[in-house]
N, C-alpha and C positions, 0 to 999 in steps of 0.2 A: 631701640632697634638693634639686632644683634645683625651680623656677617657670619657665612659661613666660608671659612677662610682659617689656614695654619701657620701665618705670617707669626712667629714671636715678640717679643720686645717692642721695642721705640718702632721700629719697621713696622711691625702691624699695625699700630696706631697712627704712622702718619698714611701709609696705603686707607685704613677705614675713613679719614680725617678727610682723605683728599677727593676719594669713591663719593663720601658724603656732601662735598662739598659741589661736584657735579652733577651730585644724583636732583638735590635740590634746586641748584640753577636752572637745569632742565627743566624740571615739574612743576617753575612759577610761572611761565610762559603761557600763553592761548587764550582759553575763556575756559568755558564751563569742564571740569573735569568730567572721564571717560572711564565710568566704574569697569574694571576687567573682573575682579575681585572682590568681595564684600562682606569680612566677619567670616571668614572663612568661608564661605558658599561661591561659586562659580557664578559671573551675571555673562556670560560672554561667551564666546563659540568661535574656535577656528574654521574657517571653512577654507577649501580648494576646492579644485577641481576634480569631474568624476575621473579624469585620467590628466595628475598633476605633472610637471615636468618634473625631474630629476632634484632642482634646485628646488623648488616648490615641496617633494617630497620631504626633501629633507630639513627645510625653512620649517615647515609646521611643527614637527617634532620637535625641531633645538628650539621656537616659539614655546612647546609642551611642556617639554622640561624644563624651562630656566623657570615659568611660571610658577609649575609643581614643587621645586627649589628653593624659589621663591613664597609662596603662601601656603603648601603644602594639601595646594587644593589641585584636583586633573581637572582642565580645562579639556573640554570635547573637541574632539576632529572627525568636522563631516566635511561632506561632501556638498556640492552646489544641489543637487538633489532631496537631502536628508532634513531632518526636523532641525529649525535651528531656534536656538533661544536667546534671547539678551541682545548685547551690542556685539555684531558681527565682525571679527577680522578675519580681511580679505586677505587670503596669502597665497600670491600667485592671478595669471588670468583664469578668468571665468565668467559666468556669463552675468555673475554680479556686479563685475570691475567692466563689463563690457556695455554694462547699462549704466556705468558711471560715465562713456566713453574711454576709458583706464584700457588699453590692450598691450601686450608686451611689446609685439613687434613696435611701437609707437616709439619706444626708447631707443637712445643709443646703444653699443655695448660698453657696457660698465653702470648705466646709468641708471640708474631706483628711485623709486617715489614712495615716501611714508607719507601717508596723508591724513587727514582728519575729517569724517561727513558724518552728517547725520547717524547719529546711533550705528556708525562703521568707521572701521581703521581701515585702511589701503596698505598694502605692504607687497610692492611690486617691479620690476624691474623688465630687463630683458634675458629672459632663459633661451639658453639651450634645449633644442628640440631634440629627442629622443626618435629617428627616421633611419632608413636605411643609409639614405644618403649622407646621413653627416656622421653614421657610425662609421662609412668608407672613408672620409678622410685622413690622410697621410698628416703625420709629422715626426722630426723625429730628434731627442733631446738627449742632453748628458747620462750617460750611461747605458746607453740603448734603448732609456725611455718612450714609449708611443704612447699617442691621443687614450687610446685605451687603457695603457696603464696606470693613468692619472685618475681613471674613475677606480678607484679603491673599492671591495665591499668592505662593511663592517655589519657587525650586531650591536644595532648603534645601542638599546638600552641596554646589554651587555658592557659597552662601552664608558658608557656614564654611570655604571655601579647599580643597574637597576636590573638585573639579570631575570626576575621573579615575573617583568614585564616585559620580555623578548619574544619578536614574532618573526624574529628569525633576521639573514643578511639583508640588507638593503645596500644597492650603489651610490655611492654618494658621486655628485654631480665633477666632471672631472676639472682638476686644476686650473685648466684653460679651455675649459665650457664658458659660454657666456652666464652667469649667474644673478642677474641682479635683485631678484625675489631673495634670496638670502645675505644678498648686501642689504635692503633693504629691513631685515629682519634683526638681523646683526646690529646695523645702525639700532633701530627699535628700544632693542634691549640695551645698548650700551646709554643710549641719550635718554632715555624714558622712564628705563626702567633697574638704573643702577650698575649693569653687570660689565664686569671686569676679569679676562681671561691673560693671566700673567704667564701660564703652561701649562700643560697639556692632565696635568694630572687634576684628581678634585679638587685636592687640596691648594692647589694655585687660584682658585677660580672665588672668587669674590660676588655673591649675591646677598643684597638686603634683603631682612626675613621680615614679614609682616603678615597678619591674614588678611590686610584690606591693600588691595592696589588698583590706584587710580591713574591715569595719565590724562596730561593735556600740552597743547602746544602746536604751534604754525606748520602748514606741508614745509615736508625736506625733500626738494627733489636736486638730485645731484650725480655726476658722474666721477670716479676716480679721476684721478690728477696723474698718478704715476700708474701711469699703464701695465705694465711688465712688474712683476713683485715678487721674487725669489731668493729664499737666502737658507743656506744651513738644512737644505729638504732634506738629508736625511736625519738632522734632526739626532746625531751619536755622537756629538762633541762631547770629549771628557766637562768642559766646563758646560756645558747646557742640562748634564746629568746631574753636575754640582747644585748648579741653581735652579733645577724645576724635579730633583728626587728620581723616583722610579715610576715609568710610565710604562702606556704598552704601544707598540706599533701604531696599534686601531685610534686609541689618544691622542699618536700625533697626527695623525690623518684626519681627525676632526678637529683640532686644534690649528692646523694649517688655514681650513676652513673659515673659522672665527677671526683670525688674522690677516684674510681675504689675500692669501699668497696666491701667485699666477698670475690671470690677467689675459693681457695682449700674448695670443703665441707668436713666441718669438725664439730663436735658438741662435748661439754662433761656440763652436768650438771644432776639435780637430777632426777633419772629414780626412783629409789624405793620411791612414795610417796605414797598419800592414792588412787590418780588417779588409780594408776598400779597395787596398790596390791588390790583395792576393784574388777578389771577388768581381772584380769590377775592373781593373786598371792594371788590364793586364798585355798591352800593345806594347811589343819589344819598343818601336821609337819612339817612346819618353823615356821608358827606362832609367834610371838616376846614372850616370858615368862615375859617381863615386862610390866605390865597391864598397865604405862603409854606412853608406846609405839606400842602398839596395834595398827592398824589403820596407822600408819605411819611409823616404822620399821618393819623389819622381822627377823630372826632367821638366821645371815648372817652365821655362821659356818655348814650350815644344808649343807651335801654332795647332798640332791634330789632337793635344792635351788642351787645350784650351774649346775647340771646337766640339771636343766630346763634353765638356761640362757642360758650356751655351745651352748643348739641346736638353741635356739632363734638367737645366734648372728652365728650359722653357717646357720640357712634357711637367713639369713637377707644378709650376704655375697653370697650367693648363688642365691639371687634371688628370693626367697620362703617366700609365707606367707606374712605376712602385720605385722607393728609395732605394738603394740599397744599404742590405744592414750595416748599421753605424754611422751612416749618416746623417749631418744635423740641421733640420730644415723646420719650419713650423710657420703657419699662417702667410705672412706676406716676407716672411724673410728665408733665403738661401746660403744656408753658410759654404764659406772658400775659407777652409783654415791648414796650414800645412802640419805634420808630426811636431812633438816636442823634442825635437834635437838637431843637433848643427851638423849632420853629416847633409849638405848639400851636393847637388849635382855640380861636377865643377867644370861643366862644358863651356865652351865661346858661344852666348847667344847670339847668333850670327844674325835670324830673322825674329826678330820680335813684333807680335799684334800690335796695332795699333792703340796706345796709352789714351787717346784722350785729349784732353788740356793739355797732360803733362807735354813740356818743352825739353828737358832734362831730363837723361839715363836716373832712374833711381838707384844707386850704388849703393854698396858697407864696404867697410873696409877689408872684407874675407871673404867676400859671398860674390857671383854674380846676381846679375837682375830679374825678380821674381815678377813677371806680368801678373801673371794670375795667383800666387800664391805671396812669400814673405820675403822681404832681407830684412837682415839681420844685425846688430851691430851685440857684440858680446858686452858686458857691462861686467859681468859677476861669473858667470856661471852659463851652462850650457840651459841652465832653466830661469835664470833671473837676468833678462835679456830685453832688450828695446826690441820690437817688431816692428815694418812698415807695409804694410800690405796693399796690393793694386792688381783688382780680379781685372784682367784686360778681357773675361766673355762678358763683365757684365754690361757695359753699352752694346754688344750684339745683342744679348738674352732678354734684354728689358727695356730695348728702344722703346716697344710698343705696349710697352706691363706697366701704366704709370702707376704709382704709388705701391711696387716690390722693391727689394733691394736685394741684396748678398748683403751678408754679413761676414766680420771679420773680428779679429782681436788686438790688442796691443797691448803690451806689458812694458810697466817700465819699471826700473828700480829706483827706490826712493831715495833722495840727495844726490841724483845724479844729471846731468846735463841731459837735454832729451833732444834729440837732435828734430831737426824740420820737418812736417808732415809733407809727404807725395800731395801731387793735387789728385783732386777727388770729384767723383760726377758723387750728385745727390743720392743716386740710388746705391750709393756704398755706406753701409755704416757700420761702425770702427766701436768693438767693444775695451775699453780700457780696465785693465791692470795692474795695479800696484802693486809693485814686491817690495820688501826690504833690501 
C-alpha cells in the first residue's frame, strides 16, 4: 500500500504508520464489507439530489475526488432521478434518504449521520438552505466580514490540481452555514476510508492508494462538541507557510472546510471604533469629554448611549434594520466591545443604568465606570490590559430574547494577578484573552 503524501524522513513514516494504524482499526468494525471499489472498476454511485444544497454540492465532489485519489477510478454523480448502479451513496437529502425516513431538517445543527443499509451508505446531516430568506440574514465578523463572504467561490477541480476537469466556479457552503452533509462526508473519509488533510496543499494531504476499496462499520450519528471553531482564518502566518509550503487562497478555503472551521455564528470584538461612531454614533451627549479620545471612545455611562444600543441589538434579534458597517454580531450573539485604547471619557458618571446584581460600583484605578462598555486596569501596556465589561442595555434588550446574549472580551496578561469579575446576568458572555 502506498500514500500519497511528501512528508520526508522519520516524520513520514511515523504519519504513514499512524494513518495506517487508524485506517485499519476503522475497517475491522461491522459485518459484511461495502464494495465502493473493485480491481479498479467502479461498483457504486453517488447520488444527490436533482437540486443539492450547497454543502451536499460540495460533499459529493470532495466524496469524488478523495475516491478518484484514492483507486484512481471516477466514481459517478447523479442525480435522485439518473441511472444508478451498484451500492448507492446517499449524500445529502433526497427522496432516497427520505424513504429511509433520513430528512435533514430531523438533525440538530452540527449534527450528521453516516450510516450503513442495505446495498446503501447514508451521509447526511443538517444543511443550510439556499432561500431568499436566509441569503438576507445579517451578521457581521472581524474584519468587516459578512454571512456572504464566507461562502467563497472556487474552481474547486482547479483547486485540487485537476484543472483538465473544471466546470467552472462553484460556492462552497459558507463558514457558518449549517453543513452537516459534509461533516458527515468528511467524517466518511477520515474513519473509512484513511484520509488525512495536514494543509492545504496536495502535498500535505495523505490518501491510501489501492484499486479495491471496501468499507464497513456501525452508524455514526453525532454532533460537534465545540460549537464555534476558528483560528488563524486567514491562514498567512510566517510559520503556517513554513509548515504547510506554498498554497493558493482557493486551497485554503477548502482546507478550512475539511477542518470543519465555523460552526455556531458567533462574533465578539471592537464595535465602538471611529468606523461606528463617525456613522452611526454621532449625538453630541455621549461624546467622549477626553479630547484624546474623541473620535474613537464615547461617553460609555451616558443612559441615551445605552438606550440607542438596547434597540439596536433588539431590531437586530428581531430581524429589523441593517448593522451598521463594522459592526460585530452573528447568530444569537450581539457584541458591546469598546476601541483598543485607554483614552477614556473622564467625566463624573453622575446617572448610571441600572447594573443588575451588581451591589458595587465596578471601578480601575484610572478609569471611571463603564455600564455598557469596559474598565480597565493597565497591566503592561495600552494593549496588554485586564478588561472588565457590564453591557447595562443588555437586561433591557434581551429580557424577553431568551437564549441571545451580547458578547464581550477580556484580555488578561499572562503571570499577572486578575483582578474579580463584575457580576454578570447569563445573557452576557465574556470572550477571554491571553497576552504575554
Amino acid at each position: 500500500m502506498k500514500f500519497i503524501a511528501t512528508f520526508p524522513g522519520r516524520a513520514g513514516r511515523l504519519i504513514w504508520a499512524f494513518s495506517l494504524v487508524l485506517f485499519t482499526g476503522y475497517a475491522q468494525s461491522g459485518d459484511e464489507p461495502l464494495s465502493l471499489v473493485h480491481k479498479g472498476q467502479p461498483v457504486c454511485t453517488i447520488v444527490v439530489a436533482s437540486h443539492p444544497t450547497p454543502a451536499a454540492r460540495l460533499a459529493s465532489v470532495e466524496l469524488q475526488y478523495h475516491l478518484l485519489k484514492r483507486t484512481g477510478v471516477e466514481v459517478p454523480i447523479r442525480n435522485e432521478t439518473g441511472e444508478l448502479q451498484g451500492l448507492r451513496i446517499l449524500v445529502g437529502e433526497s427522496s432516497f434518504t427520505r424513504g429511509l425516513g433520513l430528512r435533514s431538517a430531523d438533525f440538530k445543527s452540527q449534527e450528521y449521520l453516516v450510516a450503513f443499509r442495505s446495498n446503501t451508505i447514508v451521509l447526511l446531516g443538517r444543511d443550510w438552505e439556499d432561500t431568499e430568506r436566509n441569503r438576507s440574514e445579517q451578521a457581521g465578523f472581524l474584519n468587516g466580514e459578512t454571512l456572504q463572504d464566507t461562502r467563497q467561490k472556487i474552481d474547486y477541480w482547479k483547486t485540487v490540481g485537476l484543472a483538465d476537469r473544471s466546470t467552472g466556479e462553484m460556492e462552497l457552503p459558507g463558514s457558518y452555514d449549517d453543513q452537516g452533509t459534509c461533516l458527515a462526508t468528511y467524517d466518511f473519509l477520515e474513519r473509512f476510508c484513511g484520509v488525512r488533510w495536514y494543509g492545504p496543499g496536495e502535498g500535505s494531504v495523505i490518501i491510501p492508494a489501492g484499486q479495491t476499496l471496501a468499507v464497513r462499520g456501525g452508524d455514526v450519528r453525532r454532533a460537534l462538541s465545540l460549537k464555534h471553531r476558528g483560528a488563524l482564518v486567514g491562514g498567512s502566518w510566517p510559520f503556517l507557510r513554513g509548515q504547510w509550503g506554498e498554497y493558493s487562497r482557493e486551497q485554503l478555503y477548502l482546507h478550512w472546510r475539511r477542518l470543519r472551521l465555523g460552526g455556531e455564528r458567533w462574533a465578539a470584538n471592537h464595535t465602538f471604533f471611529p468606523q461606528t461612531i463617525k456613522s452611526t454614533f454621532t449625538d453630541p451627549a455621549y461624546q467622549s469629554q477626553n479630547p484624546r479620545g474623541r473620535g474613537s471612545q464615547l461617553c460609555y455611562s451616558n443612559p441615551k448611549l445605552a438606550g440607542q444600543v438596547a434597540q439596536m441589538a433588539r431590531d437586530y434579534f428581531d430581524g429589523k434594520g441593517n448593522l451598521p458597517a463594522g459592526w460585530k454580531a452573528a447568530g444569537d450573539y450581539f457584541a458591546i466591545v469598546p476601541d483598543d485604547n485607554s483614552n477614556l471619557c473622564n467625566c463624573e458618571p453622575s446617572s448610571m443604568p441600572s447594573r443588575g446584581r451588581c451591589e458595587k460600583p465596578i471601578r480601575t484605578n484610572s478609569s471611571p465606570r463603564w455600564p455598557i462598555g469596559t474598565t480597565r486596569t493597565h497591566l503592561r501596556s495600552s494593549w496588554s490590559r485586564t478588561s472588565r465589561y457590564h453591557p447595562a442595555c443588555t437586561p433591557a434588550c434581551l429580557r424577553t430574547m431568551p437564549g441571545c446574549a451580547t458578547t464581550t472580551c477580556a484580555s488578561f496578561a499572562t503571570g499577572r494577578s486578575r483582578p474579580k469579575p463584575p457580576c454578570f446576568s447569563g445573557s452576557i458572555i465574556i470572550t477571554r484573552w491571553n497576552r504575554p
